[in-house]
C-alpha positions in Angstrom: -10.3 10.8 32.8 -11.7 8.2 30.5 -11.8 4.6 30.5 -9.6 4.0 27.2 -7.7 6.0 24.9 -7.2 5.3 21.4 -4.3 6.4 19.7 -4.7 7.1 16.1 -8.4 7.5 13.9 -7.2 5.4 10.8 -9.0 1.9 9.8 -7.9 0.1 12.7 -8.3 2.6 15.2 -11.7 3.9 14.6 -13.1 -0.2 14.3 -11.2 -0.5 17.9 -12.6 2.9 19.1 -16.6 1.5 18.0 -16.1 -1.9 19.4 -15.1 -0.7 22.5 -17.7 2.1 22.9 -20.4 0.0 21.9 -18.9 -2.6 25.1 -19.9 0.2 27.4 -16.3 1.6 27.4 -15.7 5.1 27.4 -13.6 5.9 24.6 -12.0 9.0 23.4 -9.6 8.7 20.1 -6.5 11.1 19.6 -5.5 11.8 15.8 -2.7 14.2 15.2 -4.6 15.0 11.6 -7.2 17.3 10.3 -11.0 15.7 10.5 -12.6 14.6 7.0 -14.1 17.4 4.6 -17.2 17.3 3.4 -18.6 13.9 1.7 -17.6 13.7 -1.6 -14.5 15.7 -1.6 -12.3 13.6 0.6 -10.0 12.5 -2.3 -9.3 16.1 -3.4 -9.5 18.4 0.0 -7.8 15.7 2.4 -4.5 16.1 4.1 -3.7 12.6 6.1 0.7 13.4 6.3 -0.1 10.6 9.8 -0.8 7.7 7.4 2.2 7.0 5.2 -0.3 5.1 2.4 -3.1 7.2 2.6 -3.0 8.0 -1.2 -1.6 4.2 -2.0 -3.4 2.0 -3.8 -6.3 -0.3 -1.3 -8.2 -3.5 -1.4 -11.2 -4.5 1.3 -11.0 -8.2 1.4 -13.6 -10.9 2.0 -12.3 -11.4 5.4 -12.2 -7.7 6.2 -16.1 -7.5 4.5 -17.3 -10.6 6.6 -16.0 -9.1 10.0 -17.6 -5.8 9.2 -21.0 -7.1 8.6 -21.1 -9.2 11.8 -19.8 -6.2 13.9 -19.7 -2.7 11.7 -22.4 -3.3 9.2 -23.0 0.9 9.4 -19.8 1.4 8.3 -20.5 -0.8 4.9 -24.0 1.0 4.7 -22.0 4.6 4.5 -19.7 2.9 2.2 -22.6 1.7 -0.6 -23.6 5.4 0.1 -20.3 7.3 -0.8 -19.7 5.0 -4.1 -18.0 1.9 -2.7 -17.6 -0.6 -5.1 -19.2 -4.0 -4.8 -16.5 -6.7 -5.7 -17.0 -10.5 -5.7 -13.4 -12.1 -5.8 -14.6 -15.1 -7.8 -15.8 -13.1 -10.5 -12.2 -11.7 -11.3 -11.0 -15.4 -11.4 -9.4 -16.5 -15.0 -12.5 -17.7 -16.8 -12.1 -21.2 -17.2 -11.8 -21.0 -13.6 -14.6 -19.0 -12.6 -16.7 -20.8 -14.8 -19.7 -18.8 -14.7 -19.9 -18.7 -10.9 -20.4 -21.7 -8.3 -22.5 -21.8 -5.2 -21.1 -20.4 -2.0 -18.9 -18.0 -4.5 -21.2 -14.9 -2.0 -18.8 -15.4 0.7 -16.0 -13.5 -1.7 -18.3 -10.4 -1.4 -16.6 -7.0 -0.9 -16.9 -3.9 -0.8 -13.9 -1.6 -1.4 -13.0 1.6 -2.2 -10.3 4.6 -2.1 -8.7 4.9 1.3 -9.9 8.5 1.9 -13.3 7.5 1.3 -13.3 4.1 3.0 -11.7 6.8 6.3 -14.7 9.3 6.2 -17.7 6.2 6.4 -15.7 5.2 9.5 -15.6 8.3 10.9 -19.0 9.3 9.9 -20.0 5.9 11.3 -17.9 6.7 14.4 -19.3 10.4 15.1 -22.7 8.3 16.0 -21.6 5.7 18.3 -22.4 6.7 22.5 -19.7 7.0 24.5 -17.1 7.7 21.9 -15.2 10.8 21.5 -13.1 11.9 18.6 -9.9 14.7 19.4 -8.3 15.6 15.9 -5.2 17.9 15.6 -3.7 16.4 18.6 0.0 15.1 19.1 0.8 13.0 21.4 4.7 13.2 22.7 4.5 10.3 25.1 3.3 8.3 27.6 1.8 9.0 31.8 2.9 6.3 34.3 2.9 5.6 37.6 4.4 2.7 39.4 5.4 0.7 35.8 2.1 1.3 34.7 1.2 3.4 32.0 -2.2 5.9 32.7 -2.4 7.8 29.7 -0.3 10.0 27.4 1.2 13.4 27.4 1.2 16.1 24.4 2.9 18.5 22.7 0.6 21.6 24.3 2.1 20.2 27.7 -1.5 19.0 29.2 -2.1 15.4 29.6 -4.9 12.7 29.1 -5.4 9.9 31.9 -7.1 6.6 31.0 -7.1 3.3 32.4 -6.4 1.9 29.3 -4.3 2.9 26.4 -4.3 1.5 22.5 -1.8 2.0 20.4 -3.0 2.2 16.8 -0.7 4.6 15.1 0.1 2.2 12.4 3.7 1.6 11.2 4.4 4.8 12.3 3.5 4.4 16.2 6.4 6.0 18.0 5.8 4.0 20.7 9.4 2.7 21.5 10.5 6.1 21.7 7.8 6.5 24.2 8.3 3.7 26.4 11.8 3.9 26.7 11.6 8.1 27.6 9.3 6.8 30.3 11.7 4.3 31.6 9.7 1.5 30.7 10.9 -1.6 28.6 10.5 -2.3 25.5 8.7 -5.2 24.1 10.8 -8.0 22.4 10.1 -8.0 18.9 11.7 -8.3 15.7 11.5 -6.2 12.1 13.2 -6.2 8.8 13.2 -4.7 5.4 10.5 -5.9 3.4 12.4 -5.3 0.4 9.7 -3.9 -1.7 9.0 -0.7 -3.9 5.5 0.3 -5.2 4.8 2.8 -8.2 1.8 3.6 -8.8 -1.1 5.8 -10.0 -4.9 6.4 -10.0 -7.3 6.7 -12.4 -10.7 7.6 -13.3 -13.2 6.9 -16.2 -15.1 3.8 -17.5 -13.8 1.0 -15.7 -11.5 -1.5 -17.0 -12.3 -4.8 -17.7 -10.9 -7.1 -15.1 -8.8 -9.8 -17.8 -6.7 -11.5 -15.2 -5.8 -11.5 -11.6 -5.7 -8.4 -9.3 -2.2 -9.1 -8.4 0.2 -10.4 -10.6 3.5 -11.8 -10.5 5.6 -11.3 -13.9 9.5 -11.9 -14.5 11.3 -9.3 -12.1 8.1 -7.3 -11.0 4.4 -8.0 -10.0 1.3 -5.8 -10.9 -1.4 -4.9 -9.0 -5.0 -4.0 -10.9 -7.5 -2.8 -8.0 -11.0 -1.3 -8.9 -12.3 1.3 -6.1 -15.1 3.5 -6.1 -16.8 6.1 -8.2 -15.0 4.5 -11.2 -11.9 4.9 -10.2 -9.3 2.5 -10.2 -5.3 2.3 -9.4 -2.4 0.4 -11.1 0.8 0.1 -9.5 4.4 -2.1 -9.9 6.2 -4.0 -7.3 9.4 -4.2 -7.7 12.6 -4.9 -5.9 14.2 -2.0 -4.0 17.4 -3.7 -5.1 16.1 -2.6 -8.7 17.3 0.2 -9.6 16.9 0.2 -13.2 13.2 0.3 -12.0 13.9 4.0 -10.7 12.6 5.1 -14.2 9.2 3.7 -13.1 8.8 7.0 -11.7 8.3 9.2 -15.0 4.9 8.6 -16.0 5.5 8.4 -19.8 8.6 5.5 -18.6 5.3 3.7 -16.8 2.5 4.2 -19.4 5.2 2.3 -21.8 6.0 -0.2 -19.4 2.6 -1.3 -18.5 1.7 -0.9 -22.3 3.8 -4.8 -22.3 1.6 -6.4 -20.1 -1.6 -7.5 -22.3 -4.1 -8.3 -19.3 -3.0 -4.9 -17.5 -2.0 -2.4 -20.5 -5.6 -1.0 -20.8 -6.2 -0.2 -16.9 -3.8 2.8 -18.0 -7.1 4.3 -20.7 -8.6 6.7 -17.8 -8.0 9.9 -16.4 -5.2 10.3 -14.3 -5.8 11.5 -11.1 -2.3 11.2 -9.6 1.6 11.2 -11.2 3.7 8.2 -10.0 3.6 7.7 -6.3 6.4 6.0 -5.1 6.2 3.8 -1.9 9.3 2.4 -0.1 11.2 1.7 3.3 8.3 -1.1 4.4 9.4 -3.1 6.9 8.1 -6.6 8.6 7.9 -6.1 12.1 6.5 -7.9 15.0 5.8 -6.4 17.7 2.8 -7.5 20.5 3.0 -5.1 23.0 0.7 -5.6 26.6 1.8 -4.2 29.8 -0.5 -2.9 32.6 -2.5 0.4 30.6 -1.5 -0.7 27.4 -1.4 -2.5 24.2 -0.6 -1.9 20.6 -3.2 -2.8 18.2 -3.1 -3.4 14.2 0.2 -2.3 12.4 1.6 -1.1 15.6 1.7 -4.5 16.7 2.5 -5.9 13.4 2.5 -5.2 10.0 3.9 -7.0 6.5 4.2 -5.9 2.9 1.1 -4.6 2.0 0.5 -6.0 -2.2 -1.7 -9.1 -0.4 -4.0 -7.0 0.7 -4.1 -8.4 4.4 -3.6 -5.4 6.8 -7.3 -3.9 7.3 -8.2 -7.6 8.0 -5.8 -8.5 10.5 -6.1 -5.1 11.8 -9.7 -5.5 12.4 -9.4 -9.1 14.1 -6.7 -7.4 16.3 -9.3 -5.3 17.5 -12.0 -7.8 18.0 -9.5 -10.0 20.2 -8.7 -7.0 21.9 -12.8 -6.7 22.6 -13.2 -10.2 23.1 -10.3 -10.2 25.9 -11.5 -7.1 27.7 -15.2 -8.7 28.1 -13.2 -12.2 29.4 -11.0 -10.6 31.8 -13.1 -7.6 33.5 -11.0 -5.1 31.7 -7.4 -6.4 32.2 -4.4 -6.7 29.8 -3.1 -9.7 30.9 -2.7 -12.5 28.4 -3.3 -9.9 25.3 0.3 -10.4 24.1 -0.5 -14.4 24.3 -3.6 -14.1 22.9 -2.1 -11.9 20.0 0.0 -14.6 19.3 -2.3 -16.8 19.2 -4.7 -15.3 16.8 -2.3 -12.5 15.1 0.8 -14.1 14.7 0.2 -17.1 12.3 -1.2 -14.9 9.4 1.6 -12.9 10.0 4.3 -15.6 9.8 2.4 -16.7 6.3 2.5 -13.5 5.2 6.2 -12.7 5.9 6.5 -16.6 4.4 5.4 -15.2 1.1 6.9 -12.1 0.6 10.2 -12.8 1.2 9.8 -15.8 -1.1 8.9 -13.2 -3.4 11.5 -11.1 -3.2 14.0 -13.2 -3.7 12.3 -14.7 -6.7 12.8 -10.8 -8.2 16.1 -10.2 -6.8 16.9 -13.7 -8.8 15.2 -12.4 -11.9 17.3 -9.0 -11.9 20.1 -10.8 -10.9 19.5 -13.6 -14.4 19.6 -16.3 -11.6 16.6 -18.7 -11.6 15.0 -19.2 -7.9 14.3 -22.5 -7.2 14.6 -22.4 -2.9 14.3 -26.1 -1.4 11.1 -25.4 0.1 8.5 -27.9 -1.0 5.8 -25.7 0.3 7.0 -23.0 -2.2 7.0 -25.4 -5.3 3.4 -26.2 -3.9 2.5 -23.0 -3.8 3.4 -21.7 -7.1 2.3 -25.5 -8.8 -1.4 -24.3 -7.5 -0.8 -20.5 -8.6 -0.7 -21.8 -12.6 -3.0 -24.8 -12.0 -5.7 -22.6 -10.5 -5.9 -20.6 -13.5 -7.3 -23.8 -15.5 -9.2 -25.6 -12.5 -12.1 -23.6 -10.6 -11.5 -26.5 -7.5 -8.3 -25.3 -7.3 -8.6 -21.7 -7.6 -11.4 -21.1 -5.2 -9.5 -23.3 -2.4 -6.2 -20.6 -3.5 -8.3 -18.4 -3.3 -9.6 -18.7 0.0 -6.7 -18.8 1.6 -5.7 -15.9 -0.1 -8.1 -13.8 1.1 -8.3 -15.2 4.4 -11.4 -17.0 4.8 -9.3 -19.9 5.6 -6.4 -20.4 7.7 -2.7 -20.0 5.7 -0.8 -22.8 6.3 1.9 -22.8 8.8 5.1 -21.9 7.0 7.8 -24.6 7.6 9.8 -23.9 10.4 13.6 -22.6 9.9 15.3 -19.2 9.3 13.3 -16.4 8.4 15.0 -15.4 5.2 14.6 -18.2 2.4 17.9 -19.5 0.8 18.6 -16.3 -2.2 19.2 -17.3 -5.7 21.7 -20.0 -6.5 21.3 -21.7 -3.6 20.8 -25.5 -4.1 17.9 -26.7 -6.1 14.5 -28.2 -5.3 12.6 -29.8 -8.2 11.7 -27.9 -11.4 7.8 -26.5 -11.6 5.9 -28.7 -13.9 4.5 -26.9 -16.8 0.9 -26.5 -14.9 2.9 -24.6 -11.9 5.4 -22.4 -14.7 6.4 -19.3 -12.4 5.2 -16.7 -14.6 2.2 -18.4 -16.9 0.4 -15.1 -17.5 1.2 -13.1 -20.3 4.0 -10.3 -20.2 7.7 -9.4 -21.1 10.6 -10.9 -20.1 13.5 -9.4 -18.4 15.1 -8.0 -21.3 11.9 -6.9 -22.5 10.7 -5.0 -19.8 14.2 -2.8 -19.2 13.5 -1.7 -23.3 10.4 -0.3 -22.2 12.3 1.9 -19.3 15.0 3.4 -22.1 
């Protein structure tokens, strides 16, 4: 018996696992996976088939870095050891808007790095923590209950592990509907959609790139992403519509190399080593899901997860698992409230996050499509005005970028249907020249499918 099992020895899980060990909890994690190989060779020797991105392209944000220092600061301290890269988000502002740097620019400090390696400094970290124990290799099939109340999980050997507490943290993967309803138990109201998106992209190593514009960018029909990692290694990837098809050819890396070539602040990110062919990344949904009964929760993307290209999920992941801490030490141990409480703190940079990608994907869907998007939403046209203006004014881009990286609250997306109106729908007003949709330098439509022939 142990006090509380954690399901699942990814990001979220192990930060869950360490704050609740170092509480006084007894803690034992489950991960269906092999453990981490020896330092160093985690990027070639390590098989993670549990965590669908583990060889996607990652970014550690300011909010994530700030969290960790107040709460994991070993976990940073293995990072700087295994090659992490040190990142201030100002720094890779445009430059009239960085503008040589401004004070209180520290608090957009990172640290980020590959997800393998960022994985084996939490568990390294994790391995030293009292009262915490690690099982790798080991499936869970389901859940124990008794009376409605869930205490602990069964699996696949046939044996069983009793807890008082059980936290799900298997990601978007969690089969925990399955679960509860084989156990007879209800499931949680919820909702999920398609996200929409498709990612294709690839790693590299070498002399690191100059950083010319922003780390994502949003270009007619697609947007890039430019992300620096560790050990001078870096990974480029496109966003694209899964409605796209003639993007399909994104997938040959000679069609990719040619089509990044036409993007002037990206095209040399392609000069190193490549360490991987095209990795293709589809099938993400938006789903929320807050899950507390009596014995257990869901924590991180088993709760809720978005589109990943904003870089948001190891953030939100990790406050998930500080409320969770914070409510255990309020309520003597007890559940009760956690699905409130998630709301509370969870749900609103979820609902911003959602607000903005589905924006953005039916701003693509209207570029494939020829059909301008212009969605009567004044909060969109405010948002893209400040997207072109912050790459002129450094007030501007630091208060964008705050929110963007979570060191301030998003604001609340207006109320109304989920899905914004698609393209053709009736106009709002036309962006002013300083709020252009796509003001960074790149192909058009047309231009872009010449470099997938």
């Amino acid at each position: 018996m142990t006090d509380i099992i954690v399901l699942g020895a990814g990001l979220t899980g192990l930060a869950t696992a360490m704050l609740l060990a170092r509480d006084g909890h007894h803690v034992t994690v489950l991960d269906r996976d092999p453990a981490p190989p020896a330092a160093g060779r985690e990027w070639d020797e390590w098989d993670r088939p549990g965590v669908a991105q583990f060889r996607d392209p990652h970014i550690m944000l300011p909010h994530w870095h700030a969290q960790m220092l107040a709460d994991l600061p070993g976990v940073l301290d293995r990072l700087r050891a295994a090659g992490a890269l040190r990142l201030n988000f100002a720094t890779v502002l445009a430059p009239a808007a960085y503008d040589g740097g401004r004070p209180g620019d520290e608090r957009f400090d990172t640290l980020t790095a590959r997800r393998p390696v960022l994985e084996a400094a939490f568990a390294a970290e994790a391995g030293s923590v009292t009262g915490l124990t690690i099982r790798r290799g080991v499936t869970v099939a389901g859940l124990l209950t008794l009376g409605g109340r869930v205490t602990g999980v069964r699996l696949t050997d046939g044996t069983g592990v009793q807890a008082r507490l059980v936290v799900d943290c298997g990601g978007r993967r969690s089969a925990l509907s399955s679960w509860l309803t084989a156990a007879g138990l209800p499931k949680p109201p919820g909702e999920r959609s398609d996200a929409g998106f498709v990612y294709y992209a690839r790693h590299f190593q070498g002399d690191p790139p100059d950083v010319l514009g922003p780390l994502l960018q949003h270009h007619d029909s697609v947007s890039l992403i430019t992300l620096p990692a560790d050990n001078d290694t870096w990974s480029v990837g496109f966003v694209t519509s899964g409605r796209d098809h003639a993007m399909r050819a994104l997938r040959d890396p000679a069609v990719w190399e040619a089509a990044l070539a036409r993007y002037p602040l990206a095209a040399h990110w392609a000069a190193g080593k490549p360490l991987t062919g095209v990795d293709v990344m589809g099938g993400l949904a938006d789903r929320w899901r807050p899950v507390s009964m009596p014995g257990l929760v869901a924590v991180g993307d088993a709760a809720c997860c978005t589109n990943p290209s904003l870089g948001r999920g190891a953030g939100v992941g990790l406050l998930h698992a500080r409320t969770l801490r914070d409510h255990l030490r309020a309520t003597g141990g007890e559940t009760d409230g956690f699905a409130a409480r998630t709301a509370e703190v969870i749900e609103p940079l979820y609902r911003a996050t959602v607000w903005f990608d589905r924006h953005r994907i039916a701003e693509i869907d209207g570029d494939v499509q020829g059909l301008p998007y212009r969605p009567n939403d004044p909060a969109w046209t405010a948002a893209r005005m400040l997207h072109g203006s912050a790459l002129h004014d450094p007030v501007l881009a630091r208060a964008g970028l705050d929110v963007g990286v979570l060191l301030r609250p998003p604001p609340a997306p207006p109320a109304g249907p989920g899905l914004p109106p698609g393209p053709g729908s009736p106009p709002g007003e036309r962006y002013p020249v300083a709020g252009e949709r796509y003001p960074l330098p790149g192909p058009d439509r047309a231009e872009l499918l010449a470099a997938l022939r």
